[in-house]
N, C-alpha and C positions, 0 to 999 in steps of 0.2 A: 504494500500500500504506500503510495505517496505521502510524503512529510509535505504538510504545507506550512509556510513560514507564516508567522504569527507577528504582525507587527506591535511594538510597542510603543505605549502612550509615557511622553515624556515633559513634563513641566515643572517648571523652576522658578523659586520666586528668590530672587538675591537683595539681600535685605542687611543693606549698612548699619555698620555698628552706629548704636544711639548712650546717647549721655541723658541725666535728667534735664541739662536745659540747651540741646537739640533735638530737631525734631528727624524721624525718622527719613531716611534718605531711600528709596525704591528702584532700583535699577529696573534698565527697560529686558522686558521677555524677547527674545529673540523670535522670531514670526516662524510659523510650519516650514519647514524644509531646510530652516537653516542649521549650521553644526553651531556646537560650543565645547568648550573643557569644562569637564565638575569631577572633581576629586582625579584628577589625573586621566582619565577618562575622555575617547569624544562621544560627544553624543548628537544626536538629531530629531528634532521636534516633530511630532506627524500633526498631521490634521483630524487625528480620528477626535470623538466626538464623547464617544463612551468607551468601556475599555472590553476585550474582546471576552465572550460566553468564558466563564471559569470551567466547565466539565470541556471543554477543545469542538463544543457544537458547531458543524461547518454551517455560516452564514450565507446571507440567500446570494450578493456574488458567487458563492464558491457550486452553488446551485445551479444559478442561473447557466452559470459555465457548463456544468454537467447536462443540461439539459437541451444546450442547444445540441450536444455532440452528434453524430449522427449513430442509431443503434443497426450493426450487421442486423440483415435480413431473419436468419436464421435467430436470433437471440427475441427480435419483434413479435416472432410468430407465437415462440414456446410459450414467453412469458408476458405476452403483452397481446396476443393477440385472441378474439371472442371465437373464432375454430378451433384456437387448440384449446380452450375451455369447452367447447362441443364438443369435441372428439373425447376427451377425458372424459368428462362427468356420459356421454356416449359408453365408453370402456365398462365405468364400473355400472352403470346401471345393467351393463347386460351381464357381467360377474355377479351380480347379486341375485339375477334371477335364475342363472345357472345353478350357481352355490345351494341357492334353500332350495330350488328344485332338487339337486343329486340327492339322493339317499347314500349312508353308511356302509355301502355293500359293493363285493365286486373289488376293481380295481380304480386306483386315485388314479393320479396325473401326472405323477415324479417317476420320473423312467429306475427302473431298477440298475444298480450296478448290473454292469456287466450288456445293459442294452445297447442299441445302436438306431441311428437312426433313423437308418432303412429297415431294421426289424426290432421298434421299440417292444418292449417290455414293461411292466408295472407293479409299482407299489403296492402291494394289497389293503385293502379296507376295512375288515370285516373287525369289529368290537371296539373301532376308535373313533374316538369323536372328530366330526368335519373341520376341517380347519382350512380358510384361505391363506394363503402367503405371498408376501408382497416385497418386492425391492423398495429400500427408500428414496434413495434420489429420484425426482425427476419422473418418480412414479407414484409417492403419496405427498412427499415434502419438495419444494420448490425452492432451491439455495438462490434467492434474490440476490443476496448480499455479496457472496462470492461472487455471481455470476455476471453482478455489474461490474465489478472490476476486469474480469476477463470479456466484456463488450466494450471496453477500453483498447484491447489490443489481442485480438484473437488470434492470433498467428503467435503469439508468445507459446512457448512448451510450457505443459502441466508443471505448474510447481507445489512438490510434496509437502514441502514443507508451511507452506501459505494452505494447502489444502488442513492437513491436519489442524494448524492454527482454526480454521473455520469451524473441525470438527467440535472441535474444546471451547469455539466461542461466540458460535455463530446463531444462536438461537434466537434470539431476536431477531433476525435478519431473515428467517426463512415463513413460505405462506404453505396452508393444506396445494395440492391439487385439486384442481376445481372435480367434485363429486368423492373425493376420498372420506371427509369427516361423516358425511350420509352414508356412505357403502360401507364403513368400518361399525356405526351403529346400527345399520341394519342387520349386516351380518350377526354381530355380537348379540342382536335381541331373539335373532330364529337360532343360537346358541351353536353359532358357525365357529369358533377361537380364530381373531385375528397375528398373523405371524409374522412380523419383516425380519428377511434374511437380506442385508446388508453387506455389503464391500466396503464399510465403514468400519475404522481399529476398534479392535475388541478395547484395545488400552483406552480409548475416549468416549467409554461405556454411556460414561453421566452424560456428555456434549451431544448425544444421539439421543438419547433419554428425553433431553429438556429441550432438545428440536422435535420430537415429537410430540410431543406434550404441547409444546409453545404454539405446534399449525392444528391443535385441537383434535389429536388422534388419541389422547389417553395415554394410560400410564402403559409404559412394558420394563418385564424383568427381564436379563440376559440367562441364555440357557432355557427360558422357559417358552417367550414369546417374542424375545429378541435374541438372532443369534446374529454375530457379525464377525469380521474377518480376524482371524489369528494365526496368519504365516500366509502362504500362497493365496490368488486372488478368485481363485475356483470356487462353485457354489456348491457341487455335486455332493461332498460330504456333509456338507451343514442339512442339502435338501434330505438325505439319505436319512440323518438324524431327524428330522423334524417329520419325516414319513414310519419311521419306524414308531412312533406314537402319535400319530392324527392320520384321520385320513383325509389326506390332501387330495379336497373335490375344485379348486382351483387355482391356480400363479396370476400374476402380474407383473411387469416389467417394463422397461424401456428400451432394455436390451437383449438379446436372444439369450447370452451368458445366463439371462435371470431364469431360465428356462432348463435350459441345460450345459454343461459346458463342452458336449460337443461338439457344437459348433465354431469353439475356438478355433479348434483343431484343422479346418477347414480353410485351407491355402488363399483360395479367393474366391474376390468379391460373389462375381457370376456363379460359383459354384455353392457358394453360401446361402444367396437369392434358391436357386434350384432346388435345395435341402429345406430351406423352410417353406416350400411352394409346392412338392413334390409328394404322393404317397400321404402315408399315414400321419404325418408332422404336419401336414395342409389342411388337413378334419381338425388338427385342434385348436385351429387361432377363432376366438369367440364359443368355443366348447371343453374349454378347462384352461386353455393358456390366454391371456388376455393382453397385450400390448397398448402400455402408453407412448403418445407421440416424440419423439426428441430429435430432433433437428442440430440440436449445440455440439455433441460429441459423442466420443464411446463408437463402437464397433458400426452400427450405419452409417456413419457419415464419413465412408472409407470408397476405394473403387477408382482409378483411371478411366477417362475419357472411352476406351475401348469397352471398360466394363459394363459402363454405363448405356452406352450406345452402340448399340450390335452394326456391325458394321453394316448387315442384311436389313438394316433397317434407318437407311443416311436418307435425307432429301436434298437433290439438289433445286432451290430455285430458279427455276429459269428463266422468269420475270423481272429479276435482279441485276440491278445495273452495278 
């Protein structure tokens, strides 16, 4: 984050030595911008008026500035734009009527070890209570606060160390996703257990704790209904764990990783698209697996010019001068 300089209010009132029978003598104030010496020191008078917020509150200059900046397309859409609050609050209303629809029976949603994703496999259900599970980022909680700094300069590399700070202190800065706080209490009332499994440090348990809490999602415990990242950035063991006692009737995400992590695995972009487009992994998008929109980063928003545009599929205009 930027240091902004803080300027300081400086005035002086130089005041001649007085006797009892002279009268006090008043030197003249030096006018805004000018320099002087006092005690060894220079100094220079500003024109401010009052003296600057004591907690370091940025003033509406420093606002003003921010606002005119121009916001990447991409960053307008997620967090600022009434589609991708459509399409969300869209996501969960149809998770929630999938969820209390499934019954406790049969097979969940979490591919078993050892599945693939040309011949998934499943979790089994039978004697555990329903549980949905959900990524946090960008899929129930919205990092405002980081993510205005990185519509600052989006071409900058992920910084770890700036993220982690977010996680430990970012809570006030973040909003629900538009339809999460609804679909987390509905779920919770037809007695669904809500789950975020997280790529967020186990170590910043409380900073994830009190960002969820803060975007109005309710309390969660770690291990119980919070499980998040402790070594490698893989979900597949956490999901394994959170299957083997609930039956997980269905996921949410913003990234496929939130799903499963085979799809890491998967060289590229086109052949990535084909895997989740393809076969028995293309019945589950809005029938157990549920995807939120994101535009900003993470694994979609990868792919070469070739990947993107099949060659078998260029136009040339030839109306064009």
């Amino acid at each position: 984050m930027m240091r902004r300089a803080v300027p300081m209010l400086a005035a002086v009132a130089l005041l001649a030595g007085c006797g009892p029978t002279r009268a006090p003598r008043v030197a003249t104030l030096p006018a805004p911008g000018q320099t002087y010496t006092a005690d060894g020191r220079l100094v220079r008078v500003t024109g401010l008026t009052a003296l600057p917020a004591p907690d370091g509150a940025v003033r509406a200059t420093a606002t003003a500035t921010a606002a005119g900046q121009a916001v990447p397309p991409q960053f307008q859409f997620l967090y600022g734009s009434a589609e991708a609050a459509a399409l969300s609050r869209q996501a969960f209303r149809a998770l929630v009527a999938y969820a209390t629809y499934r019954r406790a029976a049969g097979d969940g949603v979490v591919l078993a070890p050892g599945a693939t994703l040309a011949a998934p496999q499943w979790q089994p259900c039978e004697g555990k209570q329903r549980a949905a599970v959900f990524d946090a980022d960008e899929t129930v909680i919205l990092n405002l606060g980081v993510e205005a700094l990185a519509a600052r300069d989006p071409a900058a590399p992920f910084d770890a160390a700036q993220w982690a700070r977010w996680e430990r202190t970012g809570a006030k800065a973040v909003a629900p996703v538009p339809g999460a706080v609804e679909a987390f209490a509905a779920l919770r009332a037809a007695n669904i257990a809500v789950i975020v499994n997280s790529n967020r440090s186990a170590a910043e348990f409380a900073g994830t704790i009190a960002a969820l809490k803060a975007a109005g999602l309710g309390d969660f415990t770690p291990g119980v209904d919070l499980f998040l990242r402790n070594g490698p950035s893989g979900k597949d063991d956490r999901r394994t764990a959170i299957a083997t006692r609930y039956c997980v009737v269905a996921m949410a995400g913003d990234q496929l990783g939130d799903f499963s992590d085979l799809f890491a695995a998967i060289p590229s972009t086109a052949e990535r698209r084909r895997a989740a487009d393809g076969g028995a992994i293309a019945a589950l998008w809005g029938n157990g697996w549920f995807v939120l929109p994101n535009p900003v980063y993470g694994s979609g928003v990868k792919g070469g010019f070739d990947d993107v545009f099949p060659a078998d599929r260029r136009w040339v205009d030839g109306g064009a001068r």
